[in-house]
N, C-alpha and C positions, 0 to 999 in steps of 0.2 A: 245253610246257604241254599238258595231254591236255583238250581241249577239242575239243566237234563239231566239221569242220569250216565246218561253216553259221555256226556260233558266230561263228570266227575270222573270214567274210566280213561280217557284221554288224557286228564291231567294227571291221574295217578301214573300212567304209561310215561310219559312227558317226563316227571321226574323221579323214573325210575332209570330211562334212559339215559337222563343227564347228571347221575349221581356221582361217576368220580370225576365230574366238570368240576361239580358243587366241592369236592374233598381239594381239589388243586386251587382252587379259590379261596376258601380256609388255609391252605398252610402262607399265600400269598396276602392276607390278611394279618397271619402273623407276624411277620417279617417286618412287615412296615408298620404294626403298632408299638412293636419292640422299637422300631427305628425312633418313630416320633414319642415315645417314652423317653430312652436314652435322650434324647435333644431337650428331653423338658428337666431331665436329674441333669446333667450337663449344666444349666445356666440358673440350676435352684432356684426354678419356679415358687413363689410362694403367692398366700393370699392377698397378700399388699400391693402384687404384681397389677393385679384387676381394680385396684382405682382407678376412678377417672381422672382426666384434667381437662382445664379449661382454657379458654381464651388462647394465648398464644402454643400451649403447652409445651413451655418449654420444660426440660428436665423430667419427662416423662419416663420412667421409670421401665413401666408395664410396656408401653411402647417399645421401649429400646431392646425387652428380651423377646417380645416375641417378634421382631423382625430378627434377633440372633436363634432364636429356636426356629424359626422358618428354613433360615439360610442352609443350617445344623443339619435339620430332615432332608432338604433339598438338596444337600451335595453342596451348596455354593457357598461362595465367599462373603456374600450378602444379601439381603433381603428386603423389600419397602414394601410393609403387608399395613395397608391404611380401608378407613370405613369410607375415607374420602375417593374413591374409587366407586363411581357411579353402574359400572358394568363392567363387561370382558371387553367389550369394543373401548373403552375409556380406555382400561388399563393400556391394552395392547397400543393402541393409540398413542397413549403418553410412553411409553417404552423405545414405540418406533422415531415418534417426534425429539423425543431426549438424545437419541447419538445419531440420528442422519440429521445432515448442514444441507444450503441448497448446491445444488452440482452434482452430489449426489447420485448413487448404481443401486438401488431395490429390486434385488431377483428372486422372486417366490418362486422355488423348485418344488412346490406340489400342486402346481393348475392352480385355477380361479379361488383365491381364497373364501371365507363364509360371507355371506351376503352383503353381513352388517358393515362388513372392512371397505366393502367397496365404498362408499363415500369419503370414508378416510384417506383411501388414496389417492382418490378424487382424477380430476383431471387439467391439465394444461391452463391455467386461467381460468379456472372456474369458480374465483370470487369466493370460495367458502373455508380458505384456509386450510384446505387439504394439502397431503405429503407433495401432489404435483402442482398444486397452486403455488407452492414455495419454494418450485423448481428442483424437485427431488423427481431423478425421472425413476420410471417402476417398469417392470418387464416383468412376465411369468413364462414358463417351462410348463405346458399340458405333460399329464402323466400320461405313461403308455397304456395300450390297454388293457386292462388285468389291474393299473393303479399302479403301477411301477414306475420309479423316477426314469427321465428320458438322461440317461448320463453323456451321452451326446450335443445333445438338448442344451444342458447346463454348462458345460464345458465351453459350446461357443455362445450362450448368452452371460458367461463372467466379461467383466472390460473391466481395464487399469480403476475404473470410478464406483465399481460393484462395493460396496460400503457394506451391504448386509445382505445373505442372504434367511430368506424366510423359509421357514415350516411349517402347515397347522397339521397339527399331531390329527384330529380327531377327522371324520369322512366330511364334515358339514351335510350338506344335502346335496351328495355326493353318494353312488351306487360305488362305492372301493371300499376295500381294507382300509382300517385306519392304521398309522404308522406305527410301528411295533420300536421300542428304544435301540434294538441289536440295528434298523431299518435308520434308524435318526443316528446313530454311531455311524454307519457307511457312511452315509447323505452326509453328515460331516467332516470324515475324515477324507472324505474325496473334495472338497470345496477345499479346504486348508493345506491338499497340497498343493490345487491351483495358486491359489493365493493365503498364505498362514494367516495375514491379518486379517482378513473377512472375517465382521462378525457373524456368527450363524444366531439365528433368535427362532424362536418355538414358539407357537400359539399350543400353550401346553392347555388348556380349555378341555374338561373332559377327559384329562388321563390320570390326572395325581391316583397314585396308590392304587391306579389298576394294574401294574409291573410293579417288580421289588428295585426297581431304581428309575432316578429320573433323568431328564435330558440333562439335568446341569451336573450327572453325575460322570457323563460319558463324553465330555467336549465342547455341550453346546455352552454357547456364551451367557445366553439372557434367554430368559422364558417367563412368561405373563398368562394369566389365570384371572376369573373370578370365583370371589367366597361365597357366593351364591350357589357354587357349582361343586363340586368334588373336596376341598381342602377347608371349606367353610361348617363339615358337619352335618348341615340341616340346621346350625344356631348362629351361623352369622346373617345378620340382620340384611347388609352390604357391604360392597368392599372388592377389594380385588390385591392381588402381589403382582411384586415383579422380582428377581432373581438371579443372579447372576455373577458375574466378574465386579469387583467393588467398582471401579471406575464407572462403568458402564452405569450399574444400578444407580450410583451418584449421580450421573447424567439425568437419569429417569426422575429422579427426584428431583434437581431440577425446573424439569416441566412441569411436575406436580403442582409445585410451589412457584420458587422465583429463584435464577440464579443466586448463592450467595444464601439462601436459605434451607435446600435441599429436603432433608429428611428430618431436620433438628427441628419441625415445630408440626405443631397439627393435635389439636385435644382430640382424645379417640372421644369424646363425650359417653363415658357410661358401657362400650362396646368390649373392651376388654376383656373381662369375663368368657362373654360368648366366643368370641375368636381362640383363644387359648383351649376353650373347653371344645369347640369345634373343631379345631384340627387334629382336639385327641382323640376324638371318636370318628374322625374321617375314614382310618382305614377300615375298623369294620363295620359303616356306614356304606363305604364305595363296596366293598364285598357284596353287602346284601343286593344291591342294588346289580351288579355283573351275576350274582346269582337267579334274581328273577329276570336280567336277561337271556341269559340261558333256555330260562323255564321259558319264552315267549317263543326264541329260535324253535326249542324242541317241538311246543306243541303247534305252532302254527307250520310246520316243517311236516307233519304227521297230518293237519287238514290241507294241503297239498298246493301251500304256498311258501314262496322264494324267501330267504332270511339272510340277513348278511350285517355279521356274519352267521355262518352257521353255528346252531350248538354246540359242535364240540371243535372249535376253531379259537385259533388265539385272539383274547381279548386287549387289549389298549385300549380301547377307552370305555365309557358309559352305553353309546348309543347303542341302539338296535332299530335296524333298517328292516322291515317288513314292506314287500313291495304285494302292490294289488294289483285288481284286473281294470277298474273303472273309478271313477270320483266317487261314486255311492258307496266302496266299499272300505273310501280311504275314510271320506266323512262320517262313517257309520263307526268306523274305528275309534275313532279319536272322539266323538261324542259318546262311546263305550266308557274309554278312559275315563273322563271326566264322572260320569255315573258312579264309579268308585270310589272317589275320590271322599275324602270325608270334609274337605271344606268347599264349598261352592258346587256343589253333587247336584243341587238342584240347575244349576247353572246349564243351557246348550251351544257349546261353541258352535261358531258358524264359521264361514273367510272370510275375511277381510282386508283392507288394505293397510297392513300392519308396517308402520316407519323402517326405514332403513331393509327392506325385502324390494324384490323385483316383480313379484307373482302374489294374488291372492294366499293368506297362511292361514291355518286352520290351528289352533292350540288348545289343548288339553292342559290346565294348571289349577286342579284343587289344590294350592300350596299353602302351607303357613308363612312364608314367605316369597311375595310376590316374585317370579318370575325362576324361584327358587328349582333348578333342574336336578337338584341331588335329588329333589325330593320327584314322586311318581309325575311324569306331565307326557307329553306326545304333541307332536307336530309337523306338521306336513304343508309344504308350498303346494297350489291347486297346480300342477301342471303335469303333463307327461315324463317317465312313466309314473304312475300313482305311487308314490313310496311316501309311509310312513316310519317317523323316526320317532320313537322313544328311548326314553330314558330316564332313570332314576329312581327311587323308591327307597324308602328310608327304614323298611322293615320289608324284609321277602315275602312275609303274609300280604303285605299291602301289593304288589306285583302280581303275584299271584291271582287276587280279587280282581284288581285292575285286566289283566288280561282275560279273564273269565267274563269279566263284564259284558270287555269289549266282543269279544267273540258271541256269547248270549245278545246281544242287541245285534249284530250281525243277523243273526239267526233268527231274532224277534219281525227284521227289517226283510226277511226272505231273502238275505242274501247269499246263508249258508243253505 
């Protein structure tokens, strides 16, 4: 690897520093491959599971166990893990749109949701069939500062018509802590004494399997993900779940479909295989990947820049936030990324005005799968303060490179 040799002793220091991060991260890996094991002997999983079907599919087999091995891992009652699931914002989408009617109380108790939501929410009349176009009114609760719920806050933003409140688990592009499950158990069990029937729902997006339990295992209702992202492996093509209370999930499905048809039909066309096989390799998949975030916290922490969280700081979800001084050093990063990357390496991201953002995005995605974030990528909104967010990496060698890269062309760029 043609790397300074300064470099090479930094990274040695790096993870020498973050080594019993890395040993608490492995027994956390174990936990939850045991778990999604047991859920796959549980509903004897076999080869015949992984056929496809077609057309209407009904009677799908393979379908029905792995929304029951999903529910199984997940804590929950049940499960609607489909390819037909275009992203996270669909999922989530179709989640919120399946149990809020119009009249409707949406209380996001962690601040401004992730970018992509906002359209979904939409606004008042605004023609595009969002949650407020369909007279679902929406309210959020800023968090205090530190990123701690405002319990205050939420307490007089509940009303008799509060139907759900929301949570997204991970920071978005967002300088806070992302929420820890013991964090999402409070934040629940304080909404459910105000009112017990509030459903709570999780934008669990970026956390599967980075805790040994998940939100639907501590209270919350319903929680929605994409297989692009943490629970999909690195081998689901696309797709996304949703989780939760049987009722609810029913709901969700649905919207997927068409009332009266719900969850009973949909050919996974050929995906099978991959999802089943990706969710078994998800937990030590999501480990590798919290590991070379680690490695990024320590060593850019040691050239004498802000990381959050830090190295040896608890993890929930995937990201890692490295904040810079100026735009040249965010764009210098994240064109680092990519340089590592082993598909599209030749490729130089720029900004752009990328859909459903508010700000120029700059992304880092050598992926085998487009848009694929388990696997290594980086990206960052152009605006103040410069923070870059990565995440993911499918092999800790590959994190490793990838950061080195980016730091090396930093350095190539006279920025170091």
């Amino acid at each position: 690897m043609d790397m300074p040799e300064k470099l090479i002793r930094q990274m040695e220091q790096a993870e020498e520093t973050a080594e019993p991060k890395m040993k608490q991260i492995d027994r956390t890996v174990d936990h939850n491959q045991w778990k999604v094991i047991r859920a796959f002997q549980k509903y004897k999983v076999s080869d015949y599971h992984f056929a496809g079907s077609t057309g209407y599919g009904y009677n799908d087999r393979g379908r029905e166990i792995l929304d029951l091995v999903y529910a199984e891992a997940f804590g929950a009652e049940s499960a609607l893990v489909r390819p037909h699931f275009v992203s996270g914002t669909h999922t989530i989408g179709t989640a919120l749109f399946g149990v809020l009617r119009p009249g409707d109380h949406m209380l996001y108790i962690t601040g401004k949701p992730y970018d992509t939501l906002h359209k979904v929410i939409g606004k008042p009349g605004d023609g595009t069939g969002s949650l407020q176009d369909w007279g679902i009114h929406y309210e959020e609760v800023a968090l205090l500062d530190g990123g701690a719920p405002d319990w205050d806050g939420i307490r007089a933003g509940m009303t008799a018509k509060t139907r759900v409140i929301g949570i997204q688990r991970s920071r978005g592009y967002d300088w806070r802590p992302s929420f820890s499950i013991a964090q999402i158990e409070e934040m629940t069990s304080f909404v459910k004494q105000i009112n017990p029937d509030v459903i709570v729902f999780v934008d669990n997006c970026y956390g599967e399997f980075t805790e040994e339990q998940e939100p639907t295992e501590i209270g919350v209702d319903l929680i929605a993900g994409s297989l692009i992202k943490n629970p999909g492996g690195g081998l689901a093509p696309t797709g996304g779940y949703i989780a939760g209370k049987k009722e609810l999930v029913e709901l969700a499905a649905y919207r997927l479909t068409a009332p009266g048809i719900g969850g009973e039909v949909g050919a996974m066309l050929g995906t099978l295989r991959s999802l089943f096989q990706g969710l078994f390799l998800a937990p030590h998949l999501v480990g590798q990947a919290l590991k070379g975030a680690v490695f990024a916290a320590a060593l850019f922490e040691q050239l004498g820049f802000e990381s959050h969280p830090r190295w040896n700081e608890p993890r929930t979800d995937l990201i890692q936030a490295i904040k810079f001084t100026d735009e040249r050093h965010l764009i210098s990063f994240v064109q680092g990324i990519q340089k590592a990357s082993a598909i599209d390496a030749h490729v130089v991201p720029e900004p752009w005005d990328m859909p459903g953002y508010e700000h120029p995005v700059i992304m880092a995605a050598g992926t085998f799968i487009q848009g694929g974030s388990l696997e290594l990528s980086a990206d960052a909104p152009i605006r103040e303060p410069y923070i870059a967010y990565m995440q993911g990496g499918l092999t800790y060698s590959h994190v490793k490179l990838g950061v080195l890269t980016a730091i090396r062309n930093m350095m190539d760029a006279r920025l170091l």
